[in-house]
Legacy VTK file of the C-alpha trace (Angstrom):
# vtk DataFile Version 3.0
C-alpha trace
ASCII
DATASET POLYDATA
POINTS 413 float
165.494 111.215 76.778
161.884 110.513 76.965
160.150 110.627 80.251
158.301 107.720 81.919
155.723 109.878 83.668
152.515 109.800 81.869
152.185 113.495 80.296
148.615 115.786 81.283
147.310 114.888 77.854
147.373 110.624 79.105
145.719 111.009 82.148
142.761 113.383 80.561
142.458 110.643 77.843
142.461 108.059 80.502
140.366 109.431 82.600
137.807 110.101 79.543
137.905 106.888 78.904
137.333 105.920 82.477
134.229 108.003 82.368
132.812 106.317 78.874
133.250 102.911 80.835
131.497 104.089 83.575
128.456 105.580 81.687
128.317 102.558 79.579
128.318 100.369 82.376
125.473 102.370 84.182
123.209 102.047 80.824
123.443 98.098 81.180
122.401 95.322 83.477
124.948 93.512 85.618
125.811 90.468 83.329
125.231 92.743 80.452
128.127 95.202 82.673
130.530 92.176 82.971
130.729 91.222 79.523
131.755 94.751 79.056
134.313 95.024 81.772
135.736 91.724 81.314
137.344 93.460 78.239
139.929 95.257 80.341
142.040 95.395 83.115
141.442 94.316 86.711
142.801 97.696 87.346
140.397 99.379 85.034
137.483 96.944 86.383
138.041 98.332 90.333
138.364 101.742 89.264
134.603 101.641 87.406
132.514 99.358 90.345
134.131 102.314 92.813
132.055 104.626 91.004
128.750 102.974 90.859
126.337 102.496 92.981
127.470 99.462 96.028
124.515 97.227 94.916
125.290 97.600 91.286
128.703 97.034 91.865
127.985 93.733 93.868
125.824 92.338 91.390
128.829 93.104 88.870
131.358 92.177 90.640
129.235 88.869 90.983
129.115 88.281 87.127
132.932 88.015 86.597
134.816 85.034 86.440
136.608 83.772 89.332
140.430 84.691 88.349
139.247 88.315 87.528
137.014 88.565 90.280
140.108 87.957 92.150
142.155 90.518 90.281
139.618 93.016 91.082
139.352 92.266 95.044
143.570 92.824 94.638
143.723 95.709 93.278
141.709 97.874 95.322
142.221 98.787 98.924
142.380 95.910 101.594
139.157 97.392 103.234
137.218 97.983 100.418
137.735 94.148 99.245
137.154 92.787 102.539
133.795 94.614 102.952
132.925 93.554 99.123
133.587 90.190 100.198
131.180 90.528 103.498
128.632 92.302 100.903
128.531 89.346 99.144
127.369 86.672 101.779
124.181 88.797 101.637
121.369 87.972 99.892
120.063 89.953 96.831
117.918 93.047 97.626
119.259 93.124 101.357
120.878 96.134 103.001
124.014 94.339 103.119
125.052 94.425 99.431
124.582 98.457 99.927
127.455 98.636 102.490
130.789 100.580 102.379
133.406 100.443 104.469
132.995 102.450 108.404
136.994 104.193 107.503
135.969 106.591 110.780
135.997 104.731 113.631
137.635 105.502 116.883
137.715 104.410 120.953
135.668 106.330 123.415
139.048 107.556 125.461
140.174 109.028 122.344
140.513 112.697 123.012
139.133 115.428 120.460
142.397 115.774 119.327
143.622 112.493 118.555
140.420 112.345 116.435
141.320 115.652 114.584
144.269 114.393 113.578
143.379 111.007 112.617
140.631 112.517 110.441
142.815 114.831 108.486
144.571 111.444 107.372
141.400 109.338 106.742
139.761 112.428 104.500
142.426 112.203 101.894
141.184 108.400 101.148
137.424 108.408 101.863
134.436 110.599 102.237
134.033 110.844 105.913
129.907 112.144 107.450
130.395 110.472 110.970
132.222 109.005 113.440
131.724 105.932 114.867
132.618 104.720 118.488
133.468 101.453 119.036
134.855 99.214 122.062
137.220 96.762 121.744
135.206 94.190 120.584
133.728 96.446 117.911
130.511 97.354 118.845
129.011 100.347 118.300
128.642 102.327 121.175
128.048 106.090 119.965
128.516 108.543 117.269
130.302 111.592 116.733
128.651 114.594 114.704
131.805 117.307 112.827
129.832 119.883 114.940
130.278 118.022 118.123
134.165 117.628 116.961
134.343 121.651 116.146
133.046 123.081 119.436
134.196 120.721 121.756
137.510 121.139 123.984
140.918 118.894 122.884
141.545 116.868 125.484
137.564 115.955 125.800
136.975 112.187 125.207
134.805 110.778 122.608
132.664 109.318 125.438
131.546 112.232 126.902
130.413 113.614 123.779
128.850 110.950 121.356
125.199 110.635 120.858
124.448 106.868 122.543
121.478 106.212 121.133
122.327 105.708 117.898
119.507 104.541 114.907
121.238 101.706 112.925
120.278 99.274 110.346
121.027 95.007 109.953
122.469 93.783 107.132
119.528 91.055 106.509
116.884 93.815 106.609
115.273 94.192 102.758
116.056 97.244 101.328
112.170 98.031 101.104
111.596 97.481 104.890
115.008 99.828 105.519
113.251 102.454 103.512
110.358 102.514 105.454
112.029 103.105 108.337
114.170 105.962 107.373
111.318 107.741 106.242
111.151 109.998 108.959
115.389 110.749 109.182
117.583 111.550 105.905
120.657 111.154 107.279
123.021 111.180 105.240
124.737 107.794 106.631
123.492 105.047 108.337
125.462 102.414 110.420
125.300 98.688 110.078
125.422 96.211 112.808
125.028 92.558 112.401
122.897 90.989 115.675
125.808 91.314 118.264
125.978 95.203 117.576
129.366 95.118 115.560
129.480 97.827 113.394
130.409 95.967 110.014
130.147 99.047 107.682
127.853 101.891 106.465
124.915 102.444 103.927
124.678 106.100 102.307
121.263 107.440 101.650
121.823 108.261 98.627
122.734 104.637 97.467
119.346 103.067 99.129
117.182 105.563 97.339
119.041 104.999 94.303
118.692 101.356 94.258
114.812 101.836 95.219
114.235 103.991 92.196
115.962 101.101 90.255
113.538 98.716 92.032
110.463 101.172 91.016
111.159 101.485 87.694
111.625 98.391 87.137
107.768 97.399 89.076
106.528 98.987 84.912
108.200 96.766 83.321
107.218 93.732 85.738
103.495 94.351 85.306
103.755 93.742 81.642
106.537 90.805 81.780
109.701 93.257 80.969
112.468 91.841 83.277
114.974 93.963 85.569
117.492 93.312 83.860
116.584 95.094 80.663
117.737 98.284 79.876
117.945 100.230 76.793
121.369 99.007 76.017
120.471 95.426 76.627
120.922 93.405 73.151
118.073 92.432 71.144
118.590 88.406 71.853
118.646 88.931 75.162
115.277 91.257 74.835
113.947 88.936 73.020
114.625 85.989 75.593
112.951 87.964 78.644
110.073 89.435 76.638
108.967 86.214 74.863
107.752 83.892 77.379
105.597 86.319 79.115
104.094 87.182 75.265
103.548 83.299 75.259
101.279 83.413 78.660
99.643 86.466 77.420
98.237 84.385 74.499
97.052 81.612 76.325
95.205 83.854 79.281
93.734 85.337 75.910
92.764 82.119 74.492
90.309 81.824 78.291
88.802 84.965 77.243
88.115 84.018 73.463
86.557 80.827 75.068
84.086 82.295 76.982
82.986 84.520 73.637
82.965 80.727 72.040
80.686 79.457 74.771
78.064 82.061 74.324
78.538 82.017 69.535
74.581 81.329 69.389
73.679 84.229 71.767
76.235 86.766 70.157
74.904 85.388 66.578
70.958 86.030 68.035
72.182 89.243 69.145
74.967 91.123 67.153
74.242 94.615 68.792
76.219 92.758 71.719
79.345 92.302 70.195
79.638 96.095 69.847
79.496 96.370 74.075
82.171 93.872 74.437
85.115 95.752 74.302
82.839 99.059 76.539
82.662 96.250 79.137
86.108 94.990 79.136
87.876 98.505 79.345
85.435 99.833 81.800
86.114 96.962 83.703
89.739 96.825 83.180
90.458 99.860 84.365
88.498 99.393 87.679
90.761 96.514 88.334
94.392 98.657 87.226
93.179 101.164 89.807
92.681 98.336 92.633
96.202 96.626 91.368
98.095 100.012 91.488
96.772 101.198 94.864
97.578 97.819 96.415
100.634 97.336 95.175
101.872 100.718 96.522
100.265 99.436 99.562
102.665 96.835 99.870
105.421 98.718 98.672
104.991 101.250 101.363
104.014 99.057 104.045
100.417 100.431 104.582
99.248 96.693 103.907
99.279 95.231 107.440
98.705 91.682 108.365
94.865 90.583 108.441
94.005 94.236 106.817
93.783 92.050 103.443
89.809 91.364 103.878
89.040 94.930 104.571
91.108 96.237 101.545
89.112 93.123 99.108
85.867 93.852 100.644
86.683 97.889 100.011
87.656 97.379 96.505
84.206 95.777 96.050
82.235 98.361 97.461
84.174 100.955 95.304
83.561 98.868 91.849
79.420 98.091 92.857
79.030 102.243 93.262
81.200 102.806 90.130
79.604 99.985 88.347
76.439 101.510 89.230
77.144 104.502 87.775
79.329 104.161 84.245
76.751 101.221 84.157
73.755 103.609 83.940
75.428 105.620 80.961
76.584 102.485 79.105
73.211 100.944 79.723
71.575 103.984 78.171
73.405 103.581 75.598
72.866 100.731 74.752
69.335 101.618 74.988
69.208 104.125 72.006
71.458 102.040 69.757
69.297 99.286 70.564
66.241 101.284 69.404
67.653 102.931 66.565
68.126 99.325 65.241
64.427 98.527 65.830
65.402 95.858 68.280
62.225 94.451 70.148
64.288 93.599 73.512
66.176 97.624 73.844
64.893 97.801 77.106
66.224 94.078 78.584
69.587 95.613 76.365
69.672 98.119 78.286
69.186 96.626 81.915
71.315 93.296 81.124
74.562 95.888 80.138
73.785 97.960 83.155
73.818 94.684 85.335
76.736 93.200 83.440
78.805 96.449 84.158
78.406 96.165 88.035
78.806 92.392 87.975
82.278 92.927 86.228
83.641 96.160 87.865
83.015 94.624 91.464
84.879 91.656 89.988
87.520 93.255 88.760
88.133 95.849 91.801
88.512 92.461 93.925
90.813 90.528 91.469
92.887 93.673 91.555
93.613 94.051 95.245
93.963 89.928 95.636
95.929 88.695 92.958
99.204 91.143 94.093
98.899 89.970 97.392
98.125 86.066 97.001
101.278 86.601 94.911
102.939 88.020 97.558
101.711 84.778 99.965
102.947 82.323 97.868
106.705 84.296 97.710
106.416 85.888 93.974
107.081 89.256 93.174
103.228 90.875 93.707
104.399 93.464 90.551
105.417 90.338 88.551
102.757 89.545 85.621
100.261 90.765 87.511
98.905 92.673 84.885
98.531 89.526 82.706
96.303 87.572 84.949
94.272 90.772 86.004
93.211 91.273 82.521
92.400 87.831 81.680
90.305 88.002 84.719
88.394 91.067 83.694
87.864 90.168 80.080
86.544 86.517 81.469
84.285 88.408 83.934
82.921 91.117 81.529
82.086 89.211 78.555
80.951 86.309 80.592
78.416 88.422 82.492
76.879 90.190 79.700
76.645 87.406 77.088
75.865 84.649 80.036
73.074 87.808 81.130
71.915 88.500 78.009
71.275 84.172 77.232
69.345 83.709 80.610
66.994 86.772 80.408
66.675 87.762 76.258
64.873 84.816 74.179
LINES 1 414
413 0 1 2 3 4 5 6 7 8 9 10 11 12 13 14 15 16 17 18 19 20 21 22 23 24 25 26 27 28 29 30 31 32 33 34 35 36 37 38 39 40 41 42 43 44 45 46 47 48 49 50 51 52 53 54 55 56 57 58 59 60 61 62 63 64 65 66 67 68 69 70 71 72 73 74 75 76 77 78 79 80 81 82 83 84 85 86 87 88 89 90 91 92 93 94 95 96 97 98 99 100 101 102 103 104 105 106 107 108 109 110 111 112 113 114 115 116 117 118 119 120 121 122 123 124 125 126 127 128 129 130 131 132 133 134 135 136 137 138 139 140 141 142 143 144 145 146 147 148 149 150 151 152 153 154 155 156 157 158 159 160 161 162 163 164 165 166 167 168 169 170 171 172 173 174 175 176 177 178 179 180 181 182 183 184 185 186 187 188 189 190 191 192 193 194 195 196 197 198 199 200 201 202 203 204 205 206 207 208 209 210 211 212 213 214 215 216 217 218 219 220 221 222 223 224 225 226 227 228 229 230 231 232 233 234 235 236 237 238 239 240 241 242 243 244 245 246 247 248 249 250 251 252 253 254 255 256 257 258 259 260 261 262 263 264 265 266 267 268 269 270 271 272 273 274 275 276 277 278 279 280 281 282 283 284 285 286 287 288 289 290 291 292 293 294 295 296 297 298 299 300 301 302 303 304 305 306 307 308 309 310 311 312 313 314 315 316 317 318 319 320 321 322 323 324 325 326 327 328 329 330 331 332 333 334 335 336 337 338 339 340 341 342 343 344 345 346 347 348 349 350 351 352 353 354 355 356 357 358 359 360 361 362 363 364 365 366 367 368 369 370 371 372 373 374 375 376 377 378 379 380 381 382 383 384 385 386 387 388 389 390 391 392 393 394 395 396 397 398 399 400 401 402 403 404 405 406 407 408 409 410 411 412
């Protein structure tokens, strides 16, 4: 007679399995993901977005077609699909997608013990950090610590030992602004309440700083037009489709710069020794203006940026590319200088002075494209990471070439 219970060696290959899904899943991006799970089972599906992180899941879960979608939501447990379902009124990037369900929640009569012993049954389903106290309409009214649970006498109430003031978080609040304010805390769990103080569920630290990292990494990839939702195990059509068009703008901002070389053919033609300074001027400068980008764009990412600090930051970035201007521009300019005389040209001197000049024209330039193209990006509702990187350097290659040859044409005849 052969048995119908699945034997040890079934459930270790299952569970294998289960655990290549999962890591194959993580590698991928969330329509990427859903192509993949789609493959099997609604079963198989719940059991993987269980073990990722809530906002991957969401997106995921968001991907699938209806019926399976569905199929999912059925066969996992009742409050797990209803707060997946709340999760996804919520709009991308929001503290709301991050949620899990609030499994330990109790009335403020309830004694110590009563607790106790409704714990013991709620830890064999879920992993339980707080309690929650709620009144009958469900709004949070305190919390309850495993310490405060330990020392505490059995027939105390809950409402005589919760902590009342109680630090929670709203499910419309951006995940960015959330993590600005938990700075100072680590807990371990926080609560969410919507704007009538219902507690609708609970965001784990570890899942918000998990899903910032994601957001971090993927600020690289946004300077330089690499989308999100590329990863390593994305397919090469699909890289090819998000990489492309920004390639595309690329050329054209580099077309602007070729331009202004164009504009100034007679002067570079007159004087060839300036073609060699070019690409001195357009590094120098460039990286004046990365520095600006990357310390304002942590600026905003941190919240240090205030509203109406913008002038001060431009007008700072200015001052910091006129003194370092100044100074790379007295080496370059030197330089210039003795190549300029070892050539036996009769103007070494003007050389000399117009790259100098040319260096703090474009590095003050450049520091104050830097710190105002993020954030008029950010005014106009774009991503301030998002191709910034491609406008910046068409800005500083403009600026640099423009001001030496346009320099070198007014004051060199």
């Amino acid at each position: 007679m052969v048995s119908s219970e699945p034997s040890f060696t079934q459930t270790g290959t299952q569970e294998t399995l289960l655990r290549a899904i999962i890591s194959d899943v993580k590698a991928r991006s969330a329509p990427d993901a859903a192509v993949l799970l789609a493959e099997h089972p609604a079963a198989t599906i719940s059991s993987v977005l269980l073990e990722l992180n809530p906002g991957l899941a969401q997106d995921i879960l968001a991907e699938l077609p209806g019926g399976l979608q569905d199929g999912v939501l059925h066969a996992i447990a009742p409050e797990v699909a209803q707060q997946w379902k709340r999760n996804q009124t919520y709009a991308q990037g929001s503290i709301g997608r991050l949620m899990e369900p609030a499994y330990a929640v109790f009335h403020p009569t309830m004694t110590v013990a009563q607790t106790v012993e409704k714990l013991r049954a709620l830890i064999k389903v879920a992993f339980i950090t707080y309690g929650y106290v709620t009144d009958e309409a469900g709004k949070l009214r305190g919390l309850i610590t495993m310490r405060d649970l330990l020392f505490a006498p059995d027939d105390a109430q809950l409402e005589t030992l919760m902590l009342r003031r109680v630090f929670t978080l709203k499910p419309e609040t951006r995940l960015s602004d959330a993590m600005k304010s938990v700075l100072d805390r680590h807990y371990p769990a926080y609560p969410v309440c919507d704007a009538n103080g219902v507690l609708i569920g609970l965001v784990r630290g570890q899942a918000m700083f998990e899903e910032q990292a994601i957001e971090i990494t993927a600020q690289v990839g946004s300077l330089v037009g690499v989308e999100k939702e590329e990863r390593l195990a994305t397919p090469l059509t699909q890289s090819f489709k998000f990489r492309h068009p920004w390639l595309q703008l690329n050329l054209l901002t580099a077309f602007v710069a070729g331009a202004v070389v164009a504009i100034f053919q007679g002067t570079v033609d007159r004087l060839v020794i300036l073609a060699v300074f070019l690409p001195v001027l357009a590094g120098q400068s460039g990286n004046t203006g990365c520095q600006a980008l990357a310390v304002t764009l942590r600026g905003i990412t941190l919240g240090e940026l205030k509203q109406g600090k913008e002038r001060e930051l431009v007008i700072k970035e200015a001052r910091l590319g006129l003194y370092n201007g100044a100074l790379t521009g007295i080496v370059a300019g030197v330089g210039m200088l003795v190549v300029a005389i070892l050539q036996d040209n009769p103007h070494a001197l003007e050389l000399g002075l117009v790259v100098w000049a040319a260096l703090i024209g474009a590095c003050v330039t450049s520091g104050v494209c830097g710190a105002t193209i993020p954030i008029l990006l950010k005014r106009f509702g774009f991503d301030p990471a998002t191709a910034s990187s491609i406008f910046l350097t068409t800005a500083t290659d403009v600026v640099s070439m423009g001001m030496l040859l346009g320099l070198a044409a007014l004051f060199i005849h």
